[in-house]
Backbone as a ProteinNet text record, in pm:
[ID]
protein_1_A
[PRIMARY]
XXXXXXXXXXXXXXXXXXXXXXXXXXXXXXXXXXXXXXXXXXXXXXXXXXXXXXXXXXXXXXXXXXXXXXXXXXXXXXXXXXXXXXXXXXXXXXXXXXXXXXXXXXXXXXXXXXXXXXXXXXXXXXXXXXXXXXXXXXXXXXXXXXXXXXXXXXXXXXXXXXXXXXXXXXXXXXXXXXXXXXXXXXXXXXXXXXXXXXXXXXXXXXXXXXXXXXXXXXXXXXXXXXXXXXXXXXXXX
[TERTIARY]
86.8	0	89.9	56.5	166.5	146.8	237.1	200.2	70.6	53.5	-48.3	-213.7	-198.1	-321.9	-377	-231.9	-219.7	-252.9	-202.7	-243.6	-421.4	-476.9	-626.3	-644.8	-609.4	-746.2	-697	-600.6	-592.6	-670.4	-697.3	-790.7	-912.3	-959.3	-1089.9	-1184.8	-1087.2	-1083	-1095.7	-1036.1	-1021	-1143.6	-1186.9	-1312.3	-1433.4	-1431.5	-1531.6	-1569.3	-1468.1	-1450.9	-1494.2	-1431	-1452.7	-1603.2	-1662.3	-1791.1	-1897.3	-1842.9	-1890.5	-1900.9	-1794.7	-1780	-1889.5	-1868.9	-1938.8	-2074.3	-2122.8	-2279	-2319.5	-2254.1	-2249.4	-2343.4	-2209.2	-2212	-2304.7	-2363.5	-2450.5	-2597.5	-2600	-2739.7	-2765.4	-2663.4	-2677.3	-2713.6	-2680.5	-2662.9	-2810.4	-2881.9	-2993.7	-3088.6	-3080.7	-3192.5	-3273.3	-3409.9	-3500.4	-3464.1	-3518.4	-3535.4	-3423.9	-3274.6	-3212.8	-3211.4	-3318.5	-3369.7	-3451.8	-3519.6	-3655.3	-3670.8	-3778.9	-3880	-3978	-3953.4	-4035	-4048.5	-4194.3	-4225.3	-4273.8	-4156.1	-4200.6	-4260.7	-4298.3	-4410.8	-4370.6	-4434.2	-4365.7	-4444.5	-4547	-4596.9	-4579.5	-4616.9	-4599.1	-4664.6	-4747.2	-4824.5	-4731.6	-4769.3	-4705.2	-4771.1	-4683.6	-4781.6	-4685.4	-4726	-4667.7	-4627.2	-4498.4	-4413.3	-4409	-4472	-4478.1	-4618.2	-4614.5	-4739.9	-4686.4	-4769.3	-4768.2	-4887.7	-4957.7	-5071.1	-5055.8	-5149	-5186.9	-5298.6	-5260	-5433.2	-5408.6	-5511.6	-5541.2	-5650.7	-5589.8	-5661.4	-5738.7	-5835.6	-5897.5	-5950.6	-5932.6	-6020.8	-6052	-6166.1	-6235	-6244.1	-6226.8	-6242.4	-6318.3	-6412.9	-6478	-6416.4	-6414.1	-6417	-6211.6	-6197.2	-6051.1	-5948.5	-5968.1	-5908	-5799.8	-5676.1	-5576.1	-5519.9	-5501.6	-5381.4	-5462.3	-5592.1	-5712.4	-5727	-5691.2	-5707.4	-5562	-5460.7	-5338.6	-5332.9	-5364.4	-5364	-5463.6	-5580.4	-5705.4	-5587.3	-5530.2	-5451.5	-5331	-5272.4	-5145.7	-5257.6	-5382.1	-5416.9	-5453.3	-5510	-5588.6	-5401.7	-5313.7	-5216.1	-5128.4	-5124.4	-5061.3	-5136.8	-5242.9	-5360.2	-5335.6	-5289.4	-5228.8	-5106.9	-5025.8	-4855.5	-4890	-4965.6	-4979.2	-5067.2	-5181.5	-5271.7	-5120.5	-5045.7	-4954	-4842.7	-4819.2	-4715	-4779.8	-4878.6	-4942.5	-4911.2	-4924.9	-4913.1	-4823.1	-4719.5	-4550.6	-4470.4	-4594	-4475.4	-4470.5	-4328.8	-4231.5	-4277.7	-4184.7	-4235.4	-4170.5	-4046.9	-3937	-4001.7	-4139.3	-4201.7	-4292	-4300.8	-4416.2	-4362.6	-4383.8	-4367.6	-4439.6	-4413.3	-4571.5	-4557.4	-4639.9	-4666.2	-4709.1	-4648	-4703.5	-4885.1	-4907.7	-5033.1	-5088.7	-5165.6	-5275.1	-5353.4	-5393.3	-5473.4	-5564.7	-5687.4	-5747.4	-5904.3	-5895.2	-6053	-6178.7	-6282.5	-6384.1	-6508.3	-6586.5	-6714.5	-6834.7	-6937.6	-7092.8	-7092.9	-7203.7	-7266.3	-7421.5	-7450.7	-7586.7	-7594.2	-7661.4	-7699.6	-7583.8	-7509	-7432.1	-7299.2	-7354.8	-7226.9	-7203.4	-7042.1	-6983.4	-6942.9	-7001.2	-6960.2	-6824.8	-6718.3	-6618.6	-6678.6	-6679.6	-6690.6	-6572.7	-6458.3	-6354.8	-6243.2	-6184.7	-6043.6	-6051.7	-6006.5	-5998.5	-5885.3	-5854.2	-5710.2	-5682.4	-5618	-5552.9	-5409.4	-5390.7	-5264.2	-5240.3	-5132.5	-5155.6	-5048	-5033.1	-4959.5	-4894.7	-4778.5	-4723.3	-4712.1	-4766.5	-4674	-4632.8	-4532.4	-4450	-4393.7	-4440.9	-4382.4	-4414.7	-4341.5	-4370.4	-4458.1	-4568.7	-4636.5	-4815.7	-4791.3	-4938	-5040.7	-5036.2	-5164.5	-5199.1	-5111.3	-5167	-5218.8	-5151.2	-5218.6	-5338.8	-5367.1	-5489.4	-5585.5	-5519.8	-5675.5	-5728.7	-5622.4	-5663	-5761	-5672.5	-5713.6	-5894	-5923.7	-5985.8	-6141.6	-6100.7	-6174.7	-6144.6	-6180.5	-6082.2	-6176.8	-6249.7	-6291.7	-6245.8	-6114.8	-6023.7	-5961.1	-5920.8	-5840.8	-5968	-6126.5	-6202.1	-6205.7	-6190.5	-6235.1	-6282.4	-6401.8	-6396.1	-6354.6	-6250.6	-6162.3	-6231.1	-6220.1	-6228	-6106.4	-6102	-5969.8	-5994.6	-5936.3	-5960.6	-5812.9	-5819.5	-5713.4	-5672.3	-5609.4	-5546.5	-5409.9	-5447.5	-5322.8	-5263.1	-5134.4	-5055	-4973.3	-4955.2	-4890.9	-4775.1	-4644.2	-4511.6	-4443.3	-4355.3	-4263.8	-4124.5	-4019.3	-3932.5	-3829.1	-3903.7	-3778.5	-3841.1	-3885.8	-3928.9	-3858.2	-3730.6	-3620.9	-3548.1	-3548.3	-3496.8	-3624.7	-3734.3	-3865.8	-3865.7	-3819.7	-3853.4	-3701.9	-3598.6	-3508.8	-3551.3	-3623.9	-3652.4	-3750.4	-3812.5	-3925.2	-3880.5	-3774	-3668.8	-3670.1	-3558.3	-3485.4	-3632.9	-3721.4	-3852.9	-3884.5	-3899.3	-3985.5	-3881.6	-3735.3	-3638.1	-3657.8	-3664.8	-3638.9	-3768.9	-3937.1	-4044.9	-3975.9	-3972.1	-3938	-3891.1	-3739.1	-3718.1	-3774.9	-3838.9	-3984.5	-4059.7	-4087.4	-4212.6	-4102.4	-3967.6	-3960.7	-3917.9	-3872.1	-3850.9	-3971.5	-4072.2	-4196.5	-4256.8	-4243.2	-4260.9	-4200	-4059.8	-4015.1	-3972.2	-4056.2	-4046.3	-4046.2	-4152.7	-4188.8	-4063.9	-3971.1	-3911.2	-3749.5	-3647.8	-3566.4	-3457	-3473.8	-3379.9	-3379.9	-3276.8	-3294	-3289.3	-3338	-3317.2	-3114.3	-3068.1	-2957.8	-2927	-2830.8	-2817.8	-2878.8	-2893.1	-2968.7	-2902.8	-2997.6	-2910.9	-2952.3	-3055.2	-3112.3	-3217.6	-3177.6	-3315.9	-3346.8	-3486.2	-3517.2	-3673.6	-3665.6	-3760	-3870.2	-3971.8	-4112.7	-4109	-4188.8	-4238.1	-4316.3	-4301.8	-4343.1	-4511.6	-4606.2	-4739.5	-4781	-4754.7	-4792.8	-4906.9	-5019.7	-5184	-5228.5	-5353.4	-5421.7	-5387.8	-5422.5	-5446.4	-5528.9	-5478.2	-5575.1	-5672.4	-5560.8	-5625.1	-5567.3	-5635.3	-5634.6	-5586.8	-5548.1	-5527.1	-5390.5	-5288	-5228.8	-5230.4	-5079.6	-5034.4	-4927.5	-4914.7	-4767.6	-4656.7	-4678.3	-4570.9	-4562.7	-4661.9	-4590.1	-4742.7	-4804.7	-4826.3	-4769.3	-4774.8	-4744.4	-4869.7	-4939.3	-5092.8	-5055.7	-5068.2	-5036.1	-5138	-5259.4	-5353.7	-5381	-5354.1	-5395.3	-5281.5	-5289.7	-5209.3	-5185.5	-5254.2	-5141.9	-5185.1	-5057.9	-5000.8	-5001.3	-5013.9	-4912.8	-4830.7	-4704.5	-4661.7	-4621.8	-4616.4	-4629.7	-4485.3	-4450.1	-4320.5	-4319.2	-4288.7	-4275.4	-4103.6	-4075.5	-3932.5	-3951	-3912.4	-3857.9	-3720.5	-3749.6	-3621.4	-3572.7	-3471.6	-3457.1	-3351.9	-3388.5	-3281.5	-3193.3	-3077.3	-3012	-3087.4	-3105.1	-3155.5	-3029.8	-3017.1	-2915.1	-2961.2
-119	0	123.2	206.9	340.4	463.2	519.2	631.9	698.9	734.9	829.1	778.8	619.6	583.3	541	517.4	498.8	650.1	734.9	915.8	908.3	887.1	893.6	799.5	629.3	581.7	622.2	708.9	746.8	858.1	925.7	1042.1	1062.1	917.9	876.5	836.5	738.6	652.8	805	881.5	995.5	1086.8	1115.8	1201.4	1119.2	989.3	899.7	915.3	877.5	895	984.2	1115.3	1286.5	1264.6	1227.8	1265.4	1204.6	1051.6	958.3	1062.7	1081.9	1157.1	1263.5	1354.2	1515.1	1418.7	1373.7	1338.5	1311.3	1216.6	1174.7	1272.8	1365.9	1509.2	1547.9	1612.1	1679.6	1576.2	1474.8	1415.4	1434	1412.6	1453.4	1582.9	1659.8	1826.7	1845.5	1778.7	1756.2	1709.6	1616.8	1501.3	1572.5	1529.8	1604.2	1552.1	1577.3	1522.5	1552.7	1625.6	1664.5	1805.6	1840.2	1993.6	1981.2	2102.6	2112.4	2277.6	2328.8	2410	2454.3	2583	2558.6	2706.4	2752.8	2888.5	2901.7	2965.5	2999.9	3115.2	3138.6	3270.4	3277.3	3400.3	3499.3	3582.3	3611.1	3791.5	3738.5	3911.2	3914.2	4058	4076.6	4163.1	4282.4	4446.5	4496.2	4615.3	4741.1	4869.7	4950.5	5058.1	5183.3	5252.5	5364.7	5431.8	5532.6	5564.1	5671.9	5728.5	5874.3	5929.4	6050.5	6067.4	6197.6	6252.2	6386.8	6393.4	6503.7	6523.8	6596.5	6670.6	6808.5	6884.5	7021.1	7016.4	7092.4	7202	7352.1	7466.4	7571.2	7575.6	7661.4	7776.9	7919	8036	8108.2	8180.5	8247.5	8407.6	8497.8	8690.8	8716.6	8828.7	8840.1	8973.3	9026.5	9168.4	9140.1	9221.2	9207.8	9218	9206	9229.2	9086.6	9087.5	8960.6	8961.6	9102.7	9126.1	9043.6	9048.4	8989.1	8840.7	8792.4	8654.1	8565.4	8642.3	8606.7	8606.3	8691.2	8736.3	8595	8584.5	8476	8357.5	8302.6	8148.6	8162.4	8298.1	8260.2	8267.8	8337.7	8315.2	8157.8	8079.3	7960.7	7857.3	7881.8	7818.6	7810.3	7934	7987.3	7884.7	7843.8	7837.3	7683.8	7629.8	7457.3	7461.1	7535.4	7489.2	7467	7633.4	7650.3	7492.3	7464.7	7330.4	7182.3	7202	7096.1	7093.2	7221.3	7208.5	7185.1	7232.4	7144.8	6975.8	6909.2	6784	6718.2	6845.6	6765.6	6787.5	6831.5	6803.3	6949.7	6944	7069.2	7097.1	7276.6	7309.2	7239.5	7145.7	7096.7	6972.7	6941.9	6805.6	6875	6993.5	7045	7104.8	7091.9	7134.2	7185.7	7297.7	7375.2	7388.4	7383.9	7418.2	7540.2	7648.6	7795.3	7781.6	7880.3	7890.5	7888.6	7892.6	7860	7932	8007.8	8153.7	8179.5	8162.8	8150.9	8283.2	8351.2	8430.7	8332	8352.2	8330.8	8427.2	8316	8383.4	8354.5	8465.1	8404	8410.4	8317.1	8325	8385.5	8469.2	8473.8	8497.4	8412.7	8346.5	8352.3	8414	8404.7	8549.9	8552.7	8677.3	8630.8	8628.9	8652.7	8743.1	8746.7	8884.9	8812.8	8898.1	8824.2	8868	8774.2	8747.4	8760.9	8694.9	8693.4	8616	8593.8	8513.9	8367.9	8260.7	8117.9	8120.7	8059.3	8053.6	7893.6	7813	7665.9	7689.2	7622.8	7530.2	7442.2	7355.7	7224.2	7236.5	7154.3	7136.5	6988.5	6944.9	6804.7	6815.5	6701.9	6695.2	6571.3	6536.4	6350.3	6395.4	6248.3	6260.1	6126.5	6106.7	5973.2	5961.4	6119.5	6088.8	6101.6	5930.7	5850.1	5923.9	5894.6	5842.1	6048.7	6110	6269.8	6308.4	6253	6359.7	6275.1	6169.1	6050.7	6108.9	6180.1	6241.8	6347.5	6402.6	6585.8	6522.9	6444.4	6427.3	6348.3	6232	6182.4	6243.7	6378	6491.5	6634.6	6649.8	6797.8	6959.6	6915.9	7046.4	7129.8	7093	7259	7249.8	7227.7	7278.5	7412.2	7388.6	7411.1	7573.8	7706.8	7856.2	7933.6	7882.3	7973.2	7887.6	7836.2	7789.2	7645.5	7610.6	7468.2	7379.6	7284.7	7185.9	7061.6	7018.7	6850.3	6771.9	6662.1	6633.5	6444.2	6404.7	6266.1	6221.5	6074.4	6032.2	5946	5881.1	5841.8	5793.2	5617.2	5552.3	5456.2	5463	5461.7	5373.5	5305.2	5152.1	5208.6	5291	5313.5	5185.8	5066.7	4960.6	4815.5	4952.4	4853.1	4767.3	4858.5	4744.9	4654.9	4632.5	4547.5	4455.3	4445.4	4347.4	4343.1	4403.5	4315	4202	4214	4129.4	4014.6	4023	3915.8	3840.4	3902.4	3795	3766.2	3786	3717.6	3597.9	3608.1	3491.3	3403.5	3425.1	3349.1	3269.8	3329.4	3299.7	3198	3201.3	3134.9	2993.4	2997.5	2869.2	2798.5	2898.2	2825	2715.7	2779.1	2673.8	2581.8	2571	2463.5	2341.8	2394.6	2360.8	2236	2330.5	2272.4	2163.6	2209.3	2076.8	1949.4	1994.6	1839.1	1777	1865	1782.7	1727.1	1788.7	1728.6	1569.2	1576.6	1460.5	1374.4	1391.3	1317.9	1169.7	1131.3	975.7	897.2	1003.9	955.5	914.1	868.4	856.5	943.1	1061.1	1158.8	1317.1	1362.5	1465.7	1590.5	1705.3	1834.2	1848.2	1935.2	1981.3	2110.8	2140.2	2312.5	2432.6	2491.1	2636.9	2681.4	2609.5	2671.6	2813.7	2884.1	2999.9	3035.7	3104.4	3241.9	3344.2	3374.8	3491.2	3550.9	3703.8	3717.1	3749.7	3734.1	3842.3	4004.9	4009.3	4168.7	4142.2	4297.5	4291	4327.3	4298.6	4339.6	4379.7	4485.7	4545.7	4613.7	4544.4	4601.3	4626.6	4658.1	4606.7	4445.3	4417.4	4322.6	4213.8	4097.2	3973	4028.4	4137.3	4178.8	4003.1	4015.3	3913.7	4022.9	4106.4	4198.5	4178.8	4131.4	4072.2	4190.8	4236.9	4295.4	4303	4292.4	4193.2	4314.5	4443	4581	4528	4478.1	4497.9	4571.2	4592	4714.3	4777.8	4889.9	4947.8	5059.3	4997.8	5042	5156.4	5266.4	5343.1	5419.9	5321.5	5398.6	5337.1	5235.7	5196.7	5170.6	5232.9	5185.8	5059.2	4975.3	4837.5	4759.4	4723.3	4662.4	4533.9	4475	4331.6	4321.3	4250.5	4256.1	4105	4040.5	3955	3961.6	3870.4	3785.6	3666.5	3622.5	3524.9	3488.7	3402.5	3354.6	3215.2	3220.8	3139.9	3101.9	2952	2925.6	2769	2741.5	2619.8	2571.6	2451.7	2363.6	2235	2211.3	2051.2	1937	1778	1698.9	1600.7	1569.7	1452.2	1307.6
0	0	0	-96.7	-92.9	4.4	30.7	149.8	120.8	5.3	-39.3	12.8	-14	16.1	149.6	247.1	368.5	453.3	390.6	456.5	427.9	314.8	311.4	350	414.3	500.4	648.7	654.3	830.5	826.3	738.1	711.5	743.8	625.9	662.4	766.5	820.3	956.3	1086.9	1069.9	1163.5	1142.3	1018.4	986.7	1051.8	1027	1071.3	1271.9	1295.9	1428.5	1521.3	1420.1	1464.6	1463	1385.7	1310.5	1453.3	1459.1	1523.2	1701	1713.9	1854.5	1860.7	1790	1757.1	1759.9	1697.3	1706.8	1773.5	1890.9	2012.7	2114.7	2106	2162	2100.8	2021.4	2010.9	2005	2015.2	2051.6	2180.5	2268.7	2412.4	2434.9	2385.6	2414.4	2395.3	2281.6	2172.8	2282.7	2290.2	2370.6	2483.1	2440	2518	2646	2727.4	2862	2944.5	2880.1	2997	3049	3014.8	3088.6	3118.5	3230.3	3272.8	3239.8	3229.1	3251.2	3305.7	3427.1	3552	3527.6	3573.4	3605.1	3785.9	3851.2	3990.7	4052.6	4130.4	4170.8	4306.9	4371.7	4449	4499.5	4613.8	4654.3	4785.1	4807.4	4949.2	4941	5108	5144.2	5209.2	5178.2	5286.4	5255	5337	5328.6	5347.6	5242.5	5220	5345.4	5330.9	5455.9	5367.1	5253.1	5208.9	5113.4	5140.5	5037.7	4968.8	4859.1	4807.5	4754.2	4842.1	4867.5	4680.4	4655.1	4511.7	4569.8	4580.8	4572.9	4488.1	4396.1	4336.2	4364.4	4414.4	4407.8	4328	4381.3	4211.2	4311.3	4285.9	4303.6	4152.6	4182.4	4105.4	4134.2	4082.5	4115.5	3992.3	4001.9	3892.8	3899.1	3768.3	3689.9	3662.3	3662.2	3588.4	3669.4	3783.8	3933.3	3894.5	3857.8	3913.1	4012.7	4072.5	4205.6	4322.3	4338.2	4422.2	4369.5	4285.4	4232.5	4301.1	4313.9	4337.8	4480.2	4563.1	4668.1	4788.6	4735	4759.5	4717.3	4611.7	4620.7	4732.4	4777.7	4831.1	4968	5005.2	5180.5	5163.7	5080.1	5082.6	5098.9	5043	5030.5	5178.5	5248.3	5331.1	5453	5426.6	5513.4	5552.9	5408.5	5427	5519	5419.2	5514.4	5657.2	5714.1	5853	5916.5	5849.4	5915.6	5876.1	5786.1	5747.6	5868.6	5907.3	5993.2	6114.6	6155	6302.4	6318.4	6171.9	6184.7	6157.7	6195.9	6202.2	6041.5	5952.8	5791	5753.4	5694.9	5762.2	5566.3	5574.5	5421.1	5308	5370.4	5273	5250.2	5302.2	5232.4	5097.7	5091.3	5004.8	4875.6	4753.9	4617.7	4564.1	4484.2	4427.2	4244.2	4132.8	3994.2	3960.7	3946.7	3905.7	3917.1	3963.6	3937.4	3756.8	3736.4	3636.4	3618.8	3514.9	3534.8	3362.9	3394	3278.7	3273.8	3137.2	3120.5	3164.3	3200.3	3200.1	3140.5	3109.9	3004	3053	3031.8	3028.3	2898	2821.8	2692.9	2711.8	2586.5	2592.5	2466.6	2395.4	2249.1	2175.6	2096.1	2024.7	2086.1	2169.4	2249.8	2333.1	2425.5	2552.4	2640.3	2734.2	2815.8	2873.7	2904.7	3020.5	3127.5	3230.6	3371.6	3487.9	3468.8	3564.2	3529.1	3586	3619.5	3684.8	3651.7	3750.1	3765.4	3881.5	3961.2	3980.6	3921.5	3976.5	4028.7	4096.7	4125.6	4223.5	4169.6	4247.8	4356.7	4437.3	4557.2	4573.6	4567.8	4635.5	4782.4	4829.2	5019	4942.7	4976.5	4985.3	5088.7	5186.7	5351.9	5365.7	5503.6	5549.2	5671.1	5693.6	5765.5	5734.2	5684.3	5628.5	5721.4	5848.4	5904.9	5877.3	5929.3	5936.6	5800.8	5685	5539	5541.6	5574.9	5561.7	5565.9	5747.6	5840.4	5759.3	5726.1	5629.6	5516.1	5436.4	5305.3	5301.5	5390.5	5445.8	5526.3	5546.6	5617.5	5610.9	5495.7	5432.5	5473.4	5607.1	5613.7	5661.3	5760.2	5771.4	5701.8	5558.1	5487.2	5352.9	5366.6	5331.4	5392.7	5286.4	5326.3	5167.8	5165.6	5066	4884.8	4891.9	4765.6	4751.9	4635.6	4587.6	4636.5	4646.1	4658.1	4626.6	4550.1	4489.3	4537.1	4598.7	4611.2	4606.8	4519.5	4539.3	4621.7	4671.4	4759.1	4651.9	4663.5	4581.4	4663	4705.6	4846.5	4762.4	4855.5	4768.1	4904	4915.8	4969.4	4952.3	5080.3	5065.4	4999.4	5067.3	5084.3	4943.7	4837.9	4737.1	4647.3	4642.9	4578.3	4618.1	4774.1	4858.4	4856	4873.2	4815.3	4712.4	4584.9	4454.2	4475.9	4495.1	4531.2	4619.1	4694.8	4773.1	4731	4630.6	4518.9	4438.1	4382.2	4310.1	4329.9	4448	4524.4	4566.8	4579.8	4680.7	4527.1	4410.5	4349.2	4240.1	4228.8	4179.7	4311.8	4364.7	4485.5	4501.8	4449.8	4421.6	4293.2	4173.9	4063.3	4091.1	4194.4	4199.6	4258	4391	4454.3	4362.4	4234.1	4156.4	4082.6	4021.4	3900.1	3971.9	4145.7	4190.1	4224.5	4246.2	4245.6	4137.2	4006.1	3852.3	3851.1	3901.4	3859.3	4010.8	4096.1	4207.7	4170.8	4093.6	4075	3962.4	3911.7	3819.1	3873.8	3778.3	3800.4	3807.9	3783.5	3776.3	3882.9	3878.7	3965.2	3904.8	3993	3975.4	3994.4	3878.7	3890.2	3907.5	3870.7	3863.6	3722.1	3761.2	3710.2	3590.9	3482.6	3312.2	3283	3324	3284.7	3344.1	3366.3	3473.1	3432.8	3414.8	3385.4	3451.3	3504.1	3617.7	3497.6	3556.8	3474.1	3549.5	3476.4	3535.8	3671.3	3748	3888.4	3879.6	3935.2	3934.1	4079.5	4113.3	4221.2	4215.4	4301.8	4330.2	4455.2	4450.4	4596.6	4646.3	4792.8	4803.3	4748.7	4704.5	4646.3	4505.6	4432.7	4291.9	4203.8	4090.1	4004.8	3861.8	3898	3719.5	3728.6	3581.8	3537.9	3406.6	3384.6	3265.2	3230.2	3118.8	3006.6	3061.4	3081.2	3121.6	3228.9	3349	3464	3531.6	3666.6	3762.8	3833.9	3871.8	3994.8	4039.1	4100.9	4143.7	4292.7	4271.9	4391.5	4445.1	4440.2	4498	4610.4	4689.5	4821.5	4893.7	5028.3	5137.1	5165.9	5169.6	5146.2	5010.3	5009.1	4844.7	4830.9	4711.1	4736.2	4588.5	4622.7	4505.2	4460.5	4313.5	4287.2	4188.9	4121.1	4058.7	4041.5	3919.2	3836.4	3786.5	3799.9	3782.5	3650.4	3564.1	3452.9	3447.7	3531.9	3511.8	3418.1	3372.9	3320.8	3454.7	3441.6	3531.3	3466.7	3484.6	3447.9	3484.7	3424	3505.9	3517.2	3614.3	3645	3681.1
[MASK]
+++++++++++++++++++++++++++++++++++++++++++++++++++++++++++++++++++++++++++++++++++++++++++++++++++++++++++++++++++++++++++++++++++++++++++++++++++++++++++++++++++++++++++++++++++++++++++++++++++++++++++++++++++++++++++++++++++++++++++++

């Protein structure tokens, strides 16, 4: 046999082999059944340490008087801080939006007389003292002289990113929970963690059932609950 033909069947013999190995390998890599797929879950109840109260002021002056339109929002304004600071929240909790200042009209058939001036503006408190803006907001008749006031609460979780972390971890350690229970009856075990990936957080009221592909963050009630979903794959051994 001459070298030439002895170099191609060590060639061959070696491609075969390679081939033989690699397929090996990749049927294994391939083959169903040595992964799992587990979706784990996660809430937990708790309650806001923070608010941010929203009220919106409106006065009205008729005839063309603004200095009197201006004058009426800063006594009605002046009138909060002072009832705000009785209940402990200082002026550095409070933020204000320029006032808002618009004509007003009567109609009568196809003419307008002007009438006056409307006065808005809104007010932030964010503080961490719930129970006092509650009482105000809750029973707003001394903040009531005269002026309109509309006002929303808006309830906020200093220590919310230290709880979405911990529904993480709760809701990664459910999965595993579930796939050793999947394959309890079988012959194989849960291994280690090929891929994780969290869902979105859905923070509501308590024991809501609303579910959305973005995510919630519901900040209208003092206590919350927040929920998490963990997708994880696992090894089976």
């Amino acid at each position: 046999m001459n070298s030439s033909l002895k170099v191609g069947l060590i060639l061959g013999v070696s491609l075969i082999i390679s081939a033989v190995i690699f397929g090996s390998y990749f049927y294994q890599a391939q083959s169903p059944g040595q992964t799992i797929s587990v979706v784990g879950a996660a809430s937990k109840d708790f309650e806001a340490d923070q608010v941010k109260w929203t009220l919106n002021i409106e006065e009205e002056v008729l005839g063309n008087d603004l200095t009197a339109g201006y004058v009426k929002l800063q006594a009605i304004r002046e009138k909060i801080f002072a009832l705000l600071a009785t209940k402990g929240i200082d002026r550095e909790s409070i933020t204000m939006k320029p006032a808002y200042v618009y004509k007003e009209y009567d109609y009568n058939g196809n003419s307008r007389v002007f009438r006056g001036y409307q006065f808005q503006q809104t007010i932030y408190v964010i503080t961490d003292q719930v129970d006092a803006v509650e009482a105000l907001a809750f029973d707003p008749v001394e903040l009531l002289d005269g002026g309109t006031i509309n006002s929303t609460l808006e309830y906020f979780y200093t220590g919310i990113d230290e709880l979405k972390k911990e529904l993480v971890g709760e809701a990664t350690r459910n999965a595993r929970e579930r796939a050793e229970k999947m394959v309890e009856q079988t012959d194989v075990k849960v291994g280690k963690i090929v891929s994780v990936r969290s869902g979105v957080f859905q923070i509501t009221e308590p024991n809501s059932t609303r579910v959305e592909a973005a995510g919630i963050h519901d900040t209208s009630t003092r206590r919350q609950q927040i929920r998490v979903t963990a997708h994880v794959t696992f090894n089976l051994k």
